[in-house]
N, C-alpha and C positions, 0 to 999 in steps of 0.2 A: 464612479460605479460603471463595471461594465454592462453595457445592452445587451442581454442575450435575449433570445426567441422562445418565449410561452413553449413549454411542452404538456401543458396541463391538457389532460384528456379521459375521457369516465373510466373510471377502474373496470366497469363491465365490457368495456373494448377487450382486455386483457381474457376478459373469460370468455366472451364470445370465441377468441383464439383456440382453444380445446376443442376436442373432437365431441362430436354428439353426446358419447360415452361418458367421457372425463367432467361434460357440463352440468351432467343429469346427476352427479355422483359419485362418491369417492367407493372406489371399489371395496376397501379392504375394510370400508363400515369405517366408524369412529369408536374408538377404544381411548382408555385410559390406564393406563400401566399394566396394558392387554387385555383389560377387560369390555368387554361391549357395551355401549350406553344405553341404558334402560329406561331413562328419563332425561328430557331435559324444557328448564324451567323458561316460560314464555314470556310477552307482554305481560298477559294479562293474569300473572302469578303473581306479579312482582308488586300490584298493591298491598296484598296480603302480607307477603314478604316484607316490606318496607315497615308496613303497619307495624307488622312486630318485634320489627328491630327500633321502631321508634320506642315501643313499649320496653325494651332490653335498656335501653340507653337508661330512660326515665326511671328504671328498677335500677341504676348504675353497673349496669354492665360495660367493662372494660375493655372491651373489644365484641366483634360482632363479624357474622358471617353471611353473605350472599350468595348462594349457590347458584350456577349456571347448567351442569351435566351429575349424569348421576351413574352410577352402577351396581353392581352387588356391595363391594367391598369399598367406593370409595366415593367421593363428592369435591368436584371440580368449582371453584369461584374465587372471591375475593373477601380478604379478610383484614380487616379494620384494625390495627392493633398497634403495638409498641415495639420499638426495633430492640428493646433491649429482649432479652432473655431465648433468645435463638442460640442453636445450637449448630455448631460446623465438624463435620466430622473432618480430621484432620488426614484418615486414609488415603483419601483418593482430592481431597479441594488444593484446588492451588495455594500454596503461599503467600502470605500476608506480609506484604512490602510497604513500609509505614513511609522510604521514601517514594514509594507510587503510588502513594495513597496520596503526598504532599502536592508531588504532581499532579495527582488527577482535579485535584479541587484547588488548584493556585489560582485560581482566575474565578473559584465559589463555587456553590454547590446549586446547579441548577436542577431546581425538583422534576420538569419532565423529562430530562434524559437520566433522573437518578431515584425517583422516588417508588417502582413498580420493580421488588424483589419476587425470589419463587422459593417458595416454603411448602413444605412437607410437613402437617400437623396431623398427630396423632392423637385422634379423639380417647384411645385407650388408654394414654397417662397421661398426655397431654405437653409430649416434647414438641418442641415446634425444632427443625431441621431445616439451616439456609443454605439450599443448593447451588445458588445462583446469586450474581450479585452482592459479592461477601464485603468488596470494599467499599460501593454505594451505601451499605446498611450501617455500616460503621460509620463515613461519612456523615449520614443520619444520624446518629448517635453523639457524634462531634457537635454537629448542629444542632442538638434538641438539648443535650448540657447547657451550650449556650445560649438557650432561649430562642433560637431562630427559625425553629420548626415546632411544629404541633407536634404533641405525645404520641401520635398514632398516627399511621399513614397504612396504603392499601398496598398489597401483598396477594398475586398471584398465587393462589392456596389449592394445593392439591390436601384433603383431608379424608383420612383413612377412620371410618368409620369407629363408632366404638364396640358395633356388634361384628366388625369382621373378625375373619380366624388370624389365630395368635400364629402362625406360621406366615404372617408377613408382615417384615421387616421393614420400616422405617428407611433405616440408615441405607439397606439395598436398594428401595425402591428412590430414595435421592439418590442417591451413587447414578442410577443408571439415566436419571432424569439430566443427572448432569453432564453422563457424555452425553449424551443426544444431541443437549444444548452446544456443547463444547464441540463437537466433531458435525454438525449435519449443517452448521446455516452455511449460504452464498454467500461467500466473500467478496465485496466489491471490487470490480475489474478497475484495472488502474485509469480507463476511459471513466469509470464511475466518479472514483474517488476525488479525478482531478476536475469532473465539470461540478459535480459537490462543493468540492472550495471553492470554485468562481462564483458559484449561487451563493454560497454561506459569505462571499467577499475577505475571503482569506488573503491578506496583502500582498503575501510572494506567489498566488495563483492569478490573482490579478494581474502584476506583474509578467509573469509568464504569457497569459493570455496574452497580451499587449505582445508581446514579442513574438508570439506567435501571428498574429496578427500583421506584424508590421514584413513578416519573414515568410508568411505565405505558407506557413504549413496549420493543418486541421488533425483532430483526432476521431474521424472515421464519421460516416453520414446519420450516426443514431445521435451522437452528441455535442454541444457546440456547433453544432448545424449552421450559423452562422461565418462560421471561419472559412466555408467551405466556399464564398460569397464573395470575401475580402480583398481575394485578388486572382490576376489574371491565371495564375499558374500554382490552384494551391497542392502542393504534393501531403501524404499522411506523414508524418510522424511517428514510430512505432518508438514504445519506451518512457510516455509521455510522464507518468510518476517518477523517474528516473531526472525526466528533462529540469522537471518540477523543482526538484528537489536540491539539484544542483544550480539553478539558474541561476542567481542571488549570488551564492556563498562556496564557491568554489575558484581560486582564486587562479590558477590553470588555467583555466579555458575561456574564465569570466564568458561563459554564456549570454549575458546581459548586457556585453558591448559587443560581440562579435557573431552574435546569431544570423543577424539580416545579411550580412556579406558571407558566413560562411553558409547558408541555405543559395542565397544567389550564385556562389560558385558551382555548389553541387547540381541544382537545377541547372548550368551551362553545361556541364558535364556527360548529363543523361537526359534524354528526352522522356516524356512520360513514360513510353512504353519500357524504355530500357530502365527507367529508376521513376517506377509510380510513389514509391515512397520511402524515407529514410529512417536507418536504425539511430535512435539518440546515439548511440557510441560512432558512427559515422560522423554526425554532425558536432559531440564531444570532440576527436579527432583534429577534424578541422577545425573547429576552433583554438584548440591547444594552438596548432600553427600560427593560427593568425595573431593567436595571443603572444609568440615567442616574438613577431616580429614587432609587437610591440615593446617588447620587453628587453630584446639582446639588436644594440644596433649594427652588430656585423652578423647576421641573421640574413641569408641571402637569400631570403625565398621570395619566387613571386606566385601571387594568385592564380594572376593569369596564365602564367606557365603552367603552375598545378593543372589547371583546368583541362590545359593541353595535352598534357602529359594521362590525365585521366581520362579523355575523349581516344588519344595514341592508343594505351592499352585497351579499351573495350573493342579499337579495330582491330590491334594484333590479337587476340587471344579469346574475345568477349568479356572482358574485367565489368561485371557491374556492381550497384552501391553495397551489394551481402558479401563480395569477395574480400572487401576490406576490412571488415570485421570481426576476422576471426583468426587466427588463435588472439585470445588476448592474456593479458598478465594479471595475477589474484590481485586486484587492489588498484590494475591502473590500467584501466580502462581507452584513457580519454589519450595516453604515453602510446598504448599496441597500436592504435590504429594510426597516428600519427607517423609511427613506425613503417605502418606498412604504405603509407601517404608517401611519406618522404624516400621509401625507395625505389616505389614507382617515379618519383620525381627525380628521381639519381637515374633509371634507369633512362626516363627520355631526353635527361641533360644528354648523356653516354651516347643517343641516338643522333640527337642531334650536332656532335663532336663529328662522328662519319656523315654528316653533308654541311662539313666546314661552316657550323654556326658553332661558335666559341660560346659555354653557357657554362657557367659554374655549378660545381655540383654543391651540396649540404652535408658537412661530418656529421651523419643523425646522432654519434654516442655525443655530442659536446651540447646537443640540447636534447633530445630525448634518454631518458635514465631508466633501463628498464635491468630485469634481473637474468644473470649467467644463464638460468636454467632457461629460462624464455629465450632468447638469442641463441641459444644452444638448439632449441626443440623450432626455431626457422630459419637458421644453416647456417649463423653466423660464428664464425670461428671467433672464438676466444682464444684471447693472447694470454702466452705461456705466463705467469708472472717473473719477473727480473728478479733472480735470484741474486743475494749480493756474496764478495769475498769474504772469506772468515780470514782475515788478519793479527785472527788471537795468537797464535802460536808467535806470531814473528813481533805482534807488540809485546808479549811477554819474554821473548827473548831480550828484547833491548830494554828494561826494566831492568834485566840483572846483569848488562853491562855496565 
């Protein structure tokens, strides 16, 4: 297990953050599918509440409802019931992928990342409409066939009264509940996602961590704060989901044998100021290299030359670690920058030739493979293809001697 560093701290730190304004208040009021709350139910409602919903149950009622917010036309809560007999309107909900369904519960169906759906219940006939969470409810549904769940689980329930006017719509008012859901949450930045798996002990974030660790790079002072501790010279890392994702299982550049040498070159190359931190396709890059030389033993490359050679160009020109990374090729990443690696390393072999140090240069087409149109779009001429002789005429002539 990795050590990381407690970041627990009071949620009201986070509000105290707001401005006087923002903490006193949400401006635009609290509305419910734009209407303004009129009511809403407290502590001290909810014994009344509870009372008689124990009395519903006792009368056998089969589901039940707690209100939280209220308005002209509709009543915000939770609602107690059975996942069968929902409705999906198939206009606007996403598709229902029964192998994504397989995936998503191959490892089981845990009830609190799956058991809180969001339903639209119309008290005037009484459709209940699943805006949200269509394959969790199903899931449920698999599971409560099989005996593994209770009949009835809780259900985020927006319900439209029975005295509202018949001019609104059910099915519109999910529709819209569901882009909101669909289009407005924050997406976890890739610094999120990847200190998430080190806390949740996801094996190949572990993994990774470790290599990061051992290779001196961090992913920025809000996360994994620790990394930043580990050693004398830790540079950032940009692209860390990227890094993640390939560490393990990319057989190229095997990142997981070749990280700690190829981060210590890079760091010889640039001092902080000129290279405070590296693009994962930088460090892909150069690992590809070091990977080929494991891999092809007439492979002439040295590190320390690279290094050289990389230190040479940031005098002549200013080359630093963002130059090398770009243009790259749709699909091969870790091939362009090695690319551009190895002809900066061609070119200080070539420099080093005019002050009579003999150094062999690297054919880059005979280990890097990249495509015509790339090589074409950074200068490199393509050879004509060898057209061959047409010998038909003259084999056919000696056929009918």
């Amino acid at each position: 297990m990795v050590k990381t560093i407690s970041s627990l701290y009071p949620i009201e730190n986070d509000w105290k953050s707001l401005s006087s304004n923002l903490r006193n208040k949400i401006d635009a009021g609290v509305l419910i599918a734009g209407e303004r709350i009129t009511k809403f139910y407290t502590l001290e409602d909810m014994a009344d509440i509870l009372i008689d919903v124990a009395e519903q149950i006792k009368n056998g009622a089969k589901e039940i409802f707690i209100p939280q917010f209220e308005t002209e036309s509709f009543i915000q809560g939770f609602m107690y019931r059975t996942s069968r007999g929902q409705k999906i309107d198939s206009f606007y909900n996403r598709t229902f992928y029964p192998k994504h369904f397989a995936k998503l519960f191959e490892n089981g169906y845990d009830p609190v990342l799956a058991s809180i759906g969001d339903l639209v219940y119309d008290a005037r006939n009484g459709i209940c409409v699943n805006f949200d969470a269509r394959h969790r409810t199903v899931g449920n549904i698999a599971a409560l066939e099989g005996g593994q769940v209770p009949e009835n689980q809780w259900f985020n329930t927006l319900m439209i009264k029975s005295t509202a006017c018949k001019t609104i719509d059910a099915q519109k008012i999910a529709c819209s509940y569901f882009r909101a859901k669909a289009e407005t949450p924050k997406q976890l930045s890739p610094e999120e996602k990847f200190a998430a798996a080190v806390r949740s002990e996801d094996p190949n974030a572990i993994r990774t961590y470790n290599g990061l660790e051992q290779a001196g790079l961090h992913i920025g002072p809000t996360y994994l704060k620790e990394l930043l501790k580990e050693h004398d010279d830790p540079r950032k890392v940009n692209g860390i989901w990227q890094l993640a994702k390939d560490y393990s299982t990319v057989k190229s550049t095997s990142m997981n044998k070749n990280l700690v040498k190829a981060v210590e070159a890079l760091r010889s190359a640039w001092n902080k100021t000129e290279g405070s931190e590296f693009s994962v396709y930088l460090i892909m890059g150069m690992c590809y290299l070091l990977q080929c030389n494991r891999m092809h033993s007439d492979f002439e490359f040295d590190l320390g030359r690279m290094v050289q050679a990389l230190k040479w160009k940031n005098a002549q020109i200013g080359f630093v670690p963002n130059n090398y990374i770009s243009p790259r090729a749709n699909g091969k990443a870790a091939e362009s920058v090695a690319f551009h690696l190895l002809r900066v390393y061609n070119e200080y072999a070539q420099y080093l030739w005019t002050e009579s140090i003999n150094v062999p240069e690297i054919s880059i087409s005979d280990y890097v493979k990249l495509p015509d149109n790339f090589l074409a779009q950074v200068g490199v001429p393509i050879p004509e293809p060898i057209e061959e002789e047409d010998y038909s005429e003259i084999d056919e002539s000696l056929e009918t001697v």
